[in-house]
TORGU-388654 format. One record per atom (N, C-alpha, C, CB): x, y, z; atom name. Coordinates in steps of 0.1 Angstrom, whole numbers, plus 5000, padded with zeros to 4 digits. Glycine has a CB too. Layout:
u_v_w_atomo
X_Y_Z_CA
...
//
This chain:
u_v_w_atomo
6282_7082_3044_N
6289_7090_3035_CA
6288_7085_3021_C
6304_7091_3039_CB
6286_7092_3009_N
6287_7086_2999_CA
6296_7087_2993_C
6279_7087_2992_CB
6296_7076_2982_N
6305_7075_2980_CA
6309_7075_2959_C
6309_7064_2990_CB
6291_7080_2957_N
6292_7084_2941_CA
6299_7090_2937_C
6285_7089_2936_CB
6303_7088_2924_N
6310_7097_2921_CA
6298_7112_2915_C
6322_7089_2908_CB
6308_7122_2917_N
6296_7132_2911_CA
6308_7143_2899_C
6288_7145_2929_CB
6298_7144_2895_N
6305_7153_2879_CA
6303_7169_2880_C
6295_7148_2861_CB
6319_7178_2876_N
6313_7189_2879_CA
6312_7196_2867_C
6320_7197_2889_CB
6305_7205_2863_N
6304_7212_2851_CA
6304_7227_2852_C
6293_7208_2843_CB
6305_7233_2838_N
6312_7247_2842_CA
6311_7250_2827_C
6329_7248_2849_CB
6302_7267_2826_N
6294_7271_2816_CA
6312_7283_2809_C
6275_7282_2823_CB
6317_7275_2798_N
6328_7281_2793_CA
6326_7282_2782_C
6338_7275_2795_CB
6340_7296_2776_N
6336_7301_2760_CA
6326_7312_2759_C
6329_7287_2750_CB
6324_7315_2770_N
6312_7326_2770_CA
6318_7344_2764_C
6305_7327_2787_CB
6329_7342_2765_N
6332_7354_2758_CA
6328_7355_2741_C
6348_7356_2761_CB
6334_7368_2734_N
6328_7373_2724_CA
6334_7381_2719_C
6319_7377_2726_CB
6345_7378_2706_N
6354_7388_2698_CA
6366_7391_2708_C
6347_7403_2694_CB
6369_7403_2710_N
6375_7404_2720_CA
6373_7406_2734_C
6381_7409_2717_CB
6362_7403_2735_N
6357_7405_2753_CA
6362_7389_2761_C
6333_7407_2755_CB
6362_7386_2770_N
6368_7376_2777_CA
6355_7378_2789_C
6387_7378_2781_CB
6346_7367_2791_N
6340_7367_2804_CA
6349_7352_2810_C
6320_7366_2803_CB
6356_7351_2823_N
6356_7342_2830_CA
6375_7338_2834_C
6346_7329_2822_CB
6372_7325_2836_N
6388_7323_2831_CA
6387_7305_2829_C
6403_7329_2845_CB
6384_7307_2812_N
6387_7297_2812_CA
6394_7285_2817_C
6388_7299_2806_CB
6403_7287_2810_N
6416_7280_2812_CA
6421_7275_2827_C
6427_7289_2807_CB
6413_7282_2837_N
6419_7278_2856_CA
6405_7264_2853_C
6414_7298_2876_CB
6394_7269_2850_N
6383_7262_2853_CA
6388_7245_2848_C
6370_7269_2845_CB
6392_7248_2836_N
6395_7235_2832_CA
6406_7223_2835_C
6395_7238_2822_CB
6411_7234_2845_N
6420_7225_2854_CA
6413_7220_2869_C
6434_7234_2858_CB
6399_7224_2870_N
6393_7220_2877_CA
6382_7209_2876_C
6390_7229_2880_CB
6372_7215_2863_N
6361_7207_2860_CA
6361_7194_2855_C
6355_7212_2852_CB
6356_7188_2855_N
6352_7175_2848_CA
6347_7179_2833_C
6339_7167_2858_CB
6338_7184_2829_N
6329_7191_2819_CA
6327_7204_2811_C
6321_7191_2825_CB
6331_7203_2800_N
6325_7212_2799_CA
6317_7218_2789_C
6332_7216_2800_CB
6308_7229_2795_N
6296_7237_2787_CA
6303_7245_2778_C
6286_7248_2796_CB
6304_7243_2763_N
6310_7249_2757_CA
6299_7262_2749_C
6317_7240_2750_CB
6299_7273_2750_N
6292_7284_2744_CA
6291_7278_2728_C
6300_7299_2746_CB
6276_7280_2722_N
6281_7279_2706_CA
6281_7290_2695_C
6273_7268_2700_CB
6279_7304_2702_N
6279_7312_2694_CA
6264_7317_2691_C
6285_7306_2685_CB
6256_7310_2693_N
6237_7319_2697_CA
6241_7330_2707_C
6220_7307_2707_CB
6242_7324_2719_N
6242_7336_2731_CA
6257_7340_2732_C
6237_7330_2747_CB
6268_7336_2730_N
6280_7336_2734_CA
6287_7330_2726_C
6281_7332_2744_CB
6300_7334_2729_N
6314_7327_2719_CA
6314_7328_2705_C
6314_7312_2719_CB
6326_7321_2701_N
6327_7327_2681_CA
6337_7317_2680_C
6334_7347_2675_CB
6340_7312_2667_N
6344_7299_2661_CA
6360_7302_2665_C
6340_7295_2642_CB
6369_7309_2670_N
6380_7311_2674_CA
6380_7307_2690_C
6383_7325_2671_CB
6370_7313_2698_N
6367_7310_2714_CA
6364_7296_2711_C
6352_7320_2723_CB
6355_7290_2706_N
6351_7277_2704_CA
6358_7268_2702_C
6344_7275_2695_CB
6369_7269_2689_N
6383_7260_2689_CA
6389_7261_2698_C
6392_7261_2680_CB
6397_7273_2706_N
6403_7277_2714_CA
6396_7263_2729_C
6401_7296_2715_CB
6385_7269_2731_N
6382_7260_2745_CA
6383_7248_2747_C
6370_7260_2749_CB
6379_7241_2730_N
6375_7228_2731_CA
6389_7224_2733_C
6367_7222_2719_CB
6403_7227_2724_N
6415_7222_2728_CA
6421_7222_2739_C
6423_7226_2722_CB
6414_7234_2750_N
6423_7230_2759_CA
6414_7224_2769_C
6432_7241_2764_CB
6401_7220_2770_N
6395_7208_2774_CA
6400_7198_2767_C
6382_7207_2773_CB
6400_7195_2756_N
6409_7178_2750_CA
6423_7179_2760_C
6415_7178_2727_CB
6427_7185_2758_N
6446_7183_2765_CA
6442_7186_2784_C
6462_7204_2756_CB
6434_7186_2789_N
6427_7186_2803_CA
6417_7173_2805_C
6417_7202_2805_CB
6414_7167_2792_N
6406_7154_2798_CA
6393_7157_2802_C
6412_7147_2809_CB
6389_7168_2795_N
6377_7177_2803_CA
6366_7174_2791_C
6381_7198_2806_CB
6356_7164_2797_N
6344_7164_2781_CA
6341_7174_2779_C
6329_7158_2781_CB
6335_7177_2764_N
6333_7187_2761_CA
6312_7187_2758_C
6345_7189_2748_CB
6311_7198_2760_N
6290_7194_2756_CA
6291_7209_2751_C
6273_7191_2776_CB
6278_7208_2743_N
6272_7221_2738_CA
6263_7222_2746_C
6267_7223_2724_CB
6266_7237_2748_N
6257_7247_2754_CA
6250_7253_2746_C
6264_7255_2761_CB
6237_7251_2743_N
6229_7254_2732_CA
6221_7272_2736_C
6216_7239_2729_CB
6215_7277_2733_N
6206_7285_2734_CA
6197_7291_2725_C
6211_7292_2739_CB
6190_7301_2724_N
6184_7309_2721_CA
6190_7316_2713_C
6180_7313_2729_CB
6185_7323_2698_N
6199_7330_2691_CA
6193_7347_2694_C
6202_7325_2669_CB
6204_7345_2707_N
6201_7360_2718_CA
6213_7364_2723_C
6191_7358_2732_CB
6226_7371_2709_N
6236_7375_2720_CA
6237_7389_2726_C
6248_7373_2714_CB
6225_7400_2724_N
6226_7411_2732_CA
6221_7408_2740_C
6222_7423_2729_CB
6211_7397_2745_N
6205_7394_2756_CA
6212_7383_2764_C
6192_7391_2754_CB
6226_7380_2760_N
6228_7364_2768_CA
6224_7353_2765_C
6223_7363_2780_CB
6214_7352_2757_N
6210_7340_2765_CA
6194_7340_2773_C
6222_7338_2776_CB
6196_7352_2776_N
6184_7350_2795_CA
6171_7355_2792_C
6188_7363_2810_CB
6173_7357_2776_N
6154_7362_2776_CA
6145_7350_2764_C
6151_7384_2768_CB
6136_7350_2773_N
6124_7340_2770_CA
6122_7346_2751_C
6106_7344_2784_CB
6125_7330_2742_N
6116_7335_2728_CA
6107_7330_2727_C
6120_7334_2716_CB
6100_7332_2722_N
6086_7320_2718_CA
6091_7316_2704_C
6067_7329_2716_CB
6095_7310_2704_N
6101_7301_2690_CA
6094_7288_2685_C
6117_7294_2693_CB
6096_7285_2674_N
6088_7278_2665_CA
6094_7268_2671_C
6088_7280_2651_CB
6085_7255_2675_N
6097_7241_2680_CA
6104_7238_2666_C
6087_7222_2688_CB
6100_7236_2654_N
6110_7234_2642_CA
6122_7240_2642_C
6105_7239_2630_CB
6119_7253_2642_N
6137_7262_2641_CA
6141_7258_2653_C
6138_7282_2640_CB
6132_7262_2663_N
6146_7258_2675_CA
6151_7243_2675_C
6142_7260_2692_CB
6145_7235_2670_N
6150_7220_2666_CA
6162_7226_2658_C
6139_7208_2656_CB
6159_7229_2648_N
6172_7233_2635_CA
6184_7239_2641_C
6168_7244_2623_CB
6181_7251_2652_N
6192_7257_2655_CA
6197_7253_2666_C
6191_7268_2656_CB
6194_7241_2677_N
6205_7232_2680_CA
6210_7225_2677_C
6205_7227_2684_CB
6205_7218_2669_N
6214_7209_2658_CA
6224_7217_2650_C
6204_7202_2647_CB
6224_7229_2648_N
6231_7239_2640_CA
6242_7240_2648_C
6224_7252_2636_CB
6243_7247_2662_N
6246_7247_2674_CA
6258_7234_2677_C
6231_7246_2682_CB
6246_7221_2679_N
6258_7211_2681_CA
6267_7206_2669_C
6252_7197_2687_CB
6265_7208_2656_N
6273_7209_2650_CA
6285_7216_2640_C
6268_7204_2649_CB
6280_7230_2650_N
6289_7242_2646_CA
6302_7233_2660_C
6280_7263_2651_CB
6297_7234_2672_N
6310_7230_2685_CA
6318_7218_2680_C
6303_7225_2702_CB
6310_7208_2674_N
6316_7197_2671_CA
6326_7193_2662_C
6309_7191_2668_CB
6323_7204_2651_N
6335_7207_2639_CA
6348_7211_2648_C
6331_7221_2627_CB
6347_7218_2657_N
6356_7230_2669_CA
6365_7215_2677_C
6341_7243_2685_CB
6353_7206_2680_N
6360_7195_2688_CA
6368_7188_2684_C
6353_7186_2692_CB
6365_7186_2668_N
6369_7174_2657_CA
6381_7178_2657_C
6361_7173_2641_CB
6388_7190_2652_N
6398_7196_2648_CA
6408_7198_2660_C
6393_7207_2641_CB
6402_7194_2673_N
6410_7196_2686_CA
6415_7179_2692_C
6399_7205_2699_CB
6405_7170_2683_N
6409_7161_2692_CA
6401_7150_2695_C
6411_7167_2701_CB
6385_7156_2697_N
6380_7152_2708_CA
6366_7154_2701_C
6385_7160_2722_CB
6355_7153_2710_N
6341_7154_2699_CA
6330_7161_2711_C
6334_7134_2691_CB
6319_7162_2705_N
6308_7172_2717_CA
6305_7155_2723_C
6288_7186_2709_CB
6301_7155_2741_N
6296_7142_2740_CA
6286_7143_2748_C
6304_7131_2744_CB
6277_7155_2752_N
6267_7155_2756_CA
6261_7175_2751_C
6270_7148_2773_CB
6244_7177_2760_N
6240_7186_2752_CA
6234_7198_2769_C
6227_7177_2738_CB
6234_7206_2774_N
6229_7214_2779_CA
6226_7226_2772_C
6235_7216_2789_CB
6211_7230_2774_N
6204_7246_2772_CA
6212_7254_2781_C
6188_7248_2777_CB
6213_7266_2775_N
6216_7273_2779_CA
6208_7290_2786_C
6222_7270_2771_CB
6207_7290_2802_N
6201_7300_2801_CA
6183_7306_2804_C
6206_7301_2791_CB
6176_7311_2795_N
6165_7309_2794_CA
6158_7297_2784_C
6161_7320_2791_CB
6164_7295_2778_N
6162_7281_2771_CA
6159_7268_2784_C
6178_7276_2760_CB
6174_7269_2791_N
6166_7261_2803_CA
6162_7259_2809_C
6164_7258_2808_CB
6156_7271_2815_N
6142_7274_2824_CA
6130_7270_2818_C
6140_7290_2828_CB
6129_7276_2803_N
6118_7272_2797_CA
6114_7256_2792_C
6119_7279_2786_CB
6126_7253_2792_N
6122_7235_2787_CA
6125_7225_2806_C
6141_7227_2770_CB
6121_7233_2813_N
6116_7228_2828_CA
6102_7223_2830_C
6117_7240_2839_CB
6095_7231_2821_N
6078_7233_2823_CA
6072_7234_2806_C
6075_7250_2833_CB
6081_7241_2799_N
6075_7244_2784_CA
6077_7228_2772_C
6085_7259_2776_CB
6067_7225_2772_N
6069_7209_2769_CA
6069_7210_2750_C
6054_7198_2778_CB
6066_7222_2746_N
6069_7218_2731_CA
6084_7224_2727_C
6058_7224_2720_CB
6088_7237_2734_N
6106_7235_2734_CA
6113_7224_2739_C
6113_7244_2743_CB
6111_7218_2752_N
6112_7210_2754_CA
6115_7197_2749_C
6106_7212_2758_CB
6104_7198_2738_N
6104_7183_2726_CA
6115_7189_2719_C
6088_7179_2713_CB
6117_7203_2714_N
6122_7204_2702_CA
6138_7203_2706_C
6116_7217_2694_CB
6137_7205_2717_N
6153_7205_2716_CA
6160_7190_2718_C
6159_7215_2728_CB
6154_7185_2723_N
6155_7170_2721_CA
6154_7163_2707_C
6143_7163_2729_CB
6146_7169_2702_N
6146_7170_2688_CA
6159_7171_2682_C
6139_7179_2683_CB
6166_7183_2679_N
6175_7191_2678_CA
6187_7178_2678_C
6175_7202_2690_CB
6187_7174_2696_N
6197_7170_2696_CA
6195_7154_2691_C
6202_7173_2708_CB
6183_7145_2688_N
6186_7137_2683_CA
6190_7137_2671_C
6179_7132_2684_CB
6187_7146_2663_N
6191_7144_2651_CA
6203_7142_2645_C
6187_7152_2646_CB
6214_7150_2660_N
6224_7150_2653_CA
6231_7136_2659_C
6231_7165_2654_CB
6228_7131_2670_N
6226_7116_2672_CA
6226_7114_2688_C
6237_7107_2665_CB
6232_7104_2695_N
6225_7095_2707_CA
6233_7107_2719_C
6230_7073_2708_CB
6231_7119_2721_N
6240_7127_2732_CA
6233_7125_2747_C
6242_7144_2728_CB
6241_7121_2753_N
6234_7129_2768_CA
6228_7140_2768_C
6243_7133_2779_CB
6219_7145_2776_N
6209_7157_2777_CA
6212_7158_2795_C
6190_7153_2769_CB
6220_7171_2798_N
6218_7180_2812_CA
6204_7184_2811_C
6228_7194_2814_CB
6199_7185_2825_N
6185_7194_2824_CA
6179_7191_2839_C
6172_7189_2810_CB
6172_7197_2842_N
6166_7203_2858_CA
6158_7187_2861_C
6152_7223_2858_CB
6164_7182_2872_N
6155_7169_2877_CA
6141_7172_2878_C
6158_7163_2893_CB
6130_7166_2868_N
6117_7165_2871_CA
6116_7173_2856_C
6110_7172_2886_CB
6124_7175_2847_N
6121_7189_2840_CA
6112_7181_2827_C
6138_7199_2835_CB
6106_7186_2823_N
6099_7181_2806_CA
6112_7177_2796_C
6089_7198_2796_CB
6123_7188_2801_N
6135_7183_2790_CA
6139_7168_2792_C
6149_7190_2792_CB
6143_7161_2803_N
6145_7148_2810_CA
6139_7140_2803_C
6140_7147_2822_CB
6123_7143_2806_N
6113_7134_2806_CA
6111_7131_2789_C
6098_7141_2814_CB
6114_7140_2779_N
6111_7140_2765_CA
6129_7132_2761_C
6105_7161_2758_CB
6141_7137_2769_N
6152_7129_2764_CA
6150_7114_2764_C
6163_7133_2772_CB
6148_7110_2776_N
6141_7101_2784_CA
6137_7089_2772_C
6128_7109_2793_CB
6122_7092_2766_N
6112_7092_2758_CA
6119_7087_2746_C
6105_7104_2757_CB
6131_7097_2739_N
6139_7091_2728_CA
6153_7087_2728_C
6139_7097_2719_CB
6151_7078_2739_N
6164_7070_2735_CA
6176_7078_2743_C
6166_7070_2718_CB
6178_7085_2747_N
6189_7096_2749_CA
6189_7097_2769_C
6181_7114_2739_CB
6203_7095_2768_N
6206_7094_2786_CA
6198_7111_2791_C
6229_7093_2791_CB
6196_7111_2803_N
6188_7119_2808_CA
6201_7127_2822_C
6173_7109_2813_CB
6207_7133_2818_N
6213_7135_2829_CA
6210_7150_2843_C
6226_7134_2821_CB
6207_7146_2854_N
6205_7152_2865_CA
6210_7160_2868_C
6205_7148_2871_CB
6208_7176_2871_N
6219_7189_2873_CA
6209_7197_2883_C
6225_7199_2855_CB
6222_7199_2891_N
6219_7210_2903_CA
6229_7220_2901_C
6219_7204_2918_CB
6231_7231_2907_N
6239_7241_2907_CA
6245_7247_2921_C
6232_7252_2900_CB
6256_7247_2920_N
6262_7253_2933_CA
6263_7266_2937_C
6274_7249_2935_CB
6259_7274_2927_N
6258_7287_2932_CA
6244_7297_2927_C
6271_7292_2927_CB
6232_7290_2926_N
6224_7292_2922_CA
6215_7289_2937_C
6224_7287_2909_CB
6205_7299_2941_N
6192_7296_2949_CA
6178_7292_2944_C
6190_7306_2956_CB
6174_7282_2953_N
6161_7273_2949_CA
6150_7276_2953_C
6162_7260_2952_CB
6140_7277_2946_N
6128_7273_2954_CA
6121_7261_2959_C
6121_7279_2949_CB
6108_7265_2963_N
6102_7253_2977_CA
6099_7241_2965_C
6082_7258_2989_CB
6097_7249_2953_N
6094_7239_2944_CA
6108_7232_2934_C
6083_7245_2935_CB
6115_7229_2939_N
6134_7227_2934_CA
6134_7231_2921_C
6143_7209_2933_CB
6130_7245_2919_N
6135_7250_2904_CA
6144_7260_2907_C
6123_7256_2893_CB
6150_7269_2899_N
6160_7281_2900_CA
6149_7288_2905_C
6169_7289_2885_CB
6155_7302_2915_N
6148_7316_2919_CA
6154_7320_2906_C
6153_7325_2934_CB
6146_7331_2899_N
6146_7338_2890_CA
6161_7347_2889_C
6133_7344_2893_CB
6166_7350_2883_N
6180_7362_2882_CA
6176_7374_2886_C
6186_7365_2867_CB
6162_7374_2884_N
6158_7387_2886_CA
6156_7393_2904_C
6143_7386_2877_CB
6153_7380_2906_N
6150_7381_2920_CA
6160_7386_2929_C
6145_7370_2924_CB
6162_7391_2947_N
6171_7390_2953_CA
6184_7381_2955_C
6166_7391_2958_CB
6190_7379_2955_N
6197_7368_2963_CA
6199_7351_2954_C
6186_7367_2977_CB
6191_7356_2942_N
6189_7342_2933_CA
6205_7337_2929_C
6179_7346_2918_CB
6218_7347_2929_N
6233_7337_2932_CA
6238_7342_2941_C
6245_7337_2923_CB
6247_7327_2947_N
6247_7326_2958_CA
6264_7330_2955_C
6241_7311_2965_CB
6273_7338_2963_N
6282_7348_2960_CA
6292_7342_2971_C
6277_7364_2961_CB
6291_7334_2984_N
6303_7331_2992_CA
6303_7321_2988_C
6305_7332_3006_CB
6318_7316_2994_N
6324_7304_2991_CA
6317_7293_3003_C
6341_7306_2990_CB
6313_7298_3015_N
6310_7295_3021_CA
6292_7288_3016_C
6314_7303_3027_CB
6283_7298_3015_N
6271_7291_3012_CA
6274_7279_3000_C
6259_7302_3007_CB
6282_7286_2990_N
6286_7275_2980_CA
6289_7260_2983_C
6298_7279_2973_CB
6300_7261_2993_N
6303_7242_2998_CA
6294_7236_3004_C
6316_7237_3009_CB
6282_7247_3010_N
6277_7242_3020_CA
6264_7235_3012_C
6275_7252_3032_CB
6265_7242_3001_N
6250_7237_2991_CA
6255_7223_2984_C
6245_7249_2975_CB
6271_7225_2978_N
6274_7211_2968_CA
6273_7200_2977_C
6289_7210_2961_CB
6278_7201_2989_N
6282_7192_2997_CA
6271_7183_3005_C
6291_7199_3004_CB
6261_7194_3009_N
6248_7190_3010_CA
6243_7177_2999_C
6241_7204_3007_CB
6242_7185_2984_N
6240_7175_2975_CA
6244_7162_2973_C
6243_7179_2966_CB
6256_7167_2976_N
6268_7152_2973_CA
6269_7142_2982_C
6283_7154_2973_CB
6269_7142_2995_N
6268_7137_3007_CA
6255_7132_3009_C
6272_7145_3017_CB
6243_7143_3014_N
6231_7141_3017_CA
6218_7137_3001_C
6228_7155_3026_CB
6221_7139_2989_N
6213_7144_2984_CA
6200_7154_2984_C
6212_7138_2983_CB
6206_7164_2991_N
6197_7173_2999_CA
6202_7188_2992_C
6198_7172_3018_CB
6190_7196_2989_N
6192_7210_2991_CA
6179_7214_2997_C
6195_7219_2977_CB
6187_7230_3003_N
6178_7237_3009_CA
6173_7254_3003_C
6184_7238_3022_CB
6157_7253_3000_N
6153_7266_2993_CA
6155_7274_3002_C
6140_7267_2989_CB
6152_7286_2994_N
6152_7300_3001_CA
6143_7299_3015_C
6145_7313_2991_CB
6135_7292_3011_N
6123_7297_3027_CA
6126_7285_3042_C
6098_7294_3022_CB
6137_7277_3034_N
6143_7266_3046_CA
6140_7251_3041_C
6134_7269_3064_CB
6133_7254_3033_N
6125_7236_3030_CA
6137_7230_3029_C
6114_7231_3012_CB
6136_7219_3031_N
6146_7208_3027_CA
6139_7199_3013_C
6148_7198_3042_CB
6150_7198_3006_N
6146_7194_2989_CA
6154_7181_2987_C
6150_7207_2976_CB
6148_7169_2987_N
6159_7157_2983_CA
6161_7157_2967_C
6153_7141_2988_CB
6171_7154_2963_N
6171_7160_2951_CA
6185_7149_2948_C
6172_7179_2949_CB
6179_7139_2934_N
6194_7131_2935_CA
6199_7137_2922_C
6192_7112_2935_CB
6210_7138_2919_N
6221_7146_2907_CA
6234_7138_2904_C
6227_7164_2913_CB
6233_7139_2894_N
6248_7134_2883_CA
6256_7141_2880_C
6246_7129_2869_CB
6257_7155_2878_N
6268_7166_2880_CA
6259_7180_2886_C
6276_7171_2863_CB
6270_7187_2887_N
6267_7197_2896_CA
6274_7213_2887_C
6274_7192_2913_CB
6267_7222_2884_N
6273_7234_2877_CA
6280_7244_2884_C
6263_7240_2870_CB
6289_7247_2881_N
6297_7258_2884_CA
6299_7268_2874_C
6308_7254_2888_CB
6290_7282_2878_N
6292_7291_2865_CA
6304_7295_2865_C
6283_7304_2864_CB
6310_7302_2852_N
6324_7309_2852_CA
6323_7316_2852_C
6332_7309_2846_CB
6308_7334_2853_N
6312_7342_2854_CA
6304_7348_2866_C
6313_7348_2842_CB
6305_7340_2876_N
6302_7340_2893_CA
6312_7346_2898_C
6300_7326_2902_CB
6311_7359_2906_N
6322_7364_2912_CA
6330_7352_2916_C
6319_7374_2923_CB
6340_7354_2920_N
6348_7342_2926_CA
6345_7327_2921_C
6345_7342_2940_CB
6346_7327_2910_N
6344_7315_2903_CA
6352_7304_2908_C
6347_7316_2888_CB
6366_7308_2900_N
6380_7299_2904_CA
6382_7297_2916_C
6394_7304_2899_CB
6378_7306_2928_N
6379_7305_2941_CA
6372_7293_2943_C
6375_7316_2948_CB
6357_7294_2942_N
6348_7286_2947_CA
6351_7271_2939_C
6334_7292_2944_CB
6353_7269_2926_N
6356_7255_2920_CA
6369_7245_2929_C
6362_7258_2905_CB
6376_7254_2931_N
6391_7248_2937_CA
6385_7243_2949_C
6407_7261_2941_CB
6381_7253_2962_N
6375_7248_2972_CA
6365_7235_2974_C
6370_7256_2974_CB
6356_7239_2959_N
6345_7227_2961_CA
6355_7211_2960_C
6331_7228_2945_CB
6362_7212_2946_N
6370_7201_2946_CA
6376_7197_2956_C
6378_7200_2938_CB
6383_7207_2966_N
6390_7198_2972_CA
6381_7195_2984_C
6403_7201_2974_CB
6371_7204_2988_N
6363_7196_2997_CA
6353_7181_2995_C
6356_7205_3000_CB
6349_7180_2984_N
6344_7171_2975_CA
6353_7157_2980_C
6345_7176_2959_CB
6364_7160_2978_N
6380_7148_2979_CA
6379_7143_2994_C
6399_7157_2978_CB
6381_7155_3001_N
6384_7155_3013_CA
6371_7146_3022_C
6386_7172_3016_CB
6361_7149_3016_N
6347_7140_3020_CA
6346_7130_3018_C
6337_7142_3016_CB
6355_7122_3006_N
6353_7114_3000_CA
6346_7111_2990_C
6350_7110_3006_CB
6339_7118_2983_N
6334_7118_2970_CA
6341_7118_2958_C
6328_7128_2969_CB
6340_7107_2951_N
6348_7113_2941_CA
6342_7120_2930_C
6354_7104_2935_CB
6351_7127_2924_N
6348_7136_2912_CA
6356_7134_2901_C
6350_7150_2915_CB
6340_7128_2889_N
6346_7123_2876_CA
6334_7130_2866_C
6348_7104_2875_CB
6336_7128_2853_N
6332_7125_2844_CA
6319_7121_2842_C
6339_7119_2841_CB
6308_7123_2840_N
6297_7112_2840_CA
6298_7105_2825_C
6281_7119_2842_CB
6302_7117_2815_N
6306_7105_2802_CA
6325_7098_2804_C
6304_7118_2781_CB
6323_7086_2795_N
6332_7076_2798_CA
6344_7077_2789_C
6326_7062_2798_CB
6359_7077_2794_N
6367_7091_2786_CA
6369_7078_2773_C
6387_7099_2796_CB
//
């Protein structure tokens, strides 16, 4: 049984003016982490203050969720961007959330893409650089990103912790990357396949792709989207199965 601790995270702030996707506020009585939207794909400097305070008063880190500047698209469509600007506009990014943090409390202490940004910096090695870029500039953050990914390997490279993410409600392929959104079946919607994937991870270090492979795969937190049907359902469950196993569930940054 292990007995790591494992970190959960959870893509929050994703609403927009007055639209609301998720529920915040339950998540953060759950998560360890959080992915704070910075306003490219999602969120606005009201959602942004709003989240980060009530992660500071929850003990919940806070990270920028960077992306692509794509809010009719989410987030989910591929740009071919200059690595310079997209350097600039993470750094823009982490230090639009960080002003949001400052004023709550608390500060950004690590960095995840967001979306198609991090599919593309899996394999696309000059986004990849740039966003590493990005985030060194604005100084020494952790970097989330797909085990084996070019993002890792380039965080890695400068100086910058490298941190390991799998997803609990997301399906894999033979090769341990995401199935596409586009595809069938690419989120995983019961609560059931859900424990049975984290828990997999956490226990075994193991997931399993779509076609049955078995994938050893070792991870430092684990993502929980917020606007997965049954979000809050599935988080509560995972935690307390997580407990109940013996795993603990913390923080990977140190409060």
């Amino acid at each position: 049984m292990s007995t790591r601790a494992i970190d959960l995270n959870s893509d929050l702030g994703e609403g927009f003016g007055i639209w609301r996707l998720g529920d915040d506020e339950a998540l953060l009585g759950i998560v360890t982490s959080a992915n704070v939207a910075c306003g490219f794909h999602a969120g606005d400097p009201s959602t942004m203050r709003r989240v980060c305070r009530q992660a500071a008063d929850a003990g919940v880190a806070v990270g920028a969720q960077v992306s692509y500047r794509d809010l009719a698209g989410f987030g989910r469509r591929f740009i071919d961007a200059d690595p310079g600007e997209l350097a600039d506009e993470v750094l823009y990014q982490i230090g639009a959330l960080d002003a949001c943090a400052r004023a709550a409390g608390t500060s950004v202490e690590y960095v995840k893409p967001h979306g198609a940004l991090y599919n593309a910096t899996v394999h696309h090695d000059r986004q990849a650089r740039a966003v590493v870029d990005g985030v060194k500039a604005f100084g020494d953050l952790p970097v989330l990103g797909l085990p084996g990914s070019r993002l890792l390997h380039h965080a890695e490279r400068a100086g910058l912790r490298p941190v390991r993410e799998a997803f609990a409600d997301r399906a894999y392929t033979p090769e341990a990357t995401l199935v596409p959104r586009s595809a069938p079946n690419a989120v995983l919607t019961s609560t059931e396949a859900v424990l049975a994937q984290v828990l997999g991870l956490a226990e075994r270090g193991e997931l399993v792709a779509v076609d049955g492979t078995s994938l050893k795969v070792e991870v430092d937190s684990v993502c929980l989207h917020g606007d997965t049907p049954g979000a809050v359902e599935h988080a509560t469950k995972i935690r307390a199965a997580l407990t109940d196993a013996g795993v603990p569930v913390a923080r990977f940054v140190p409060r």
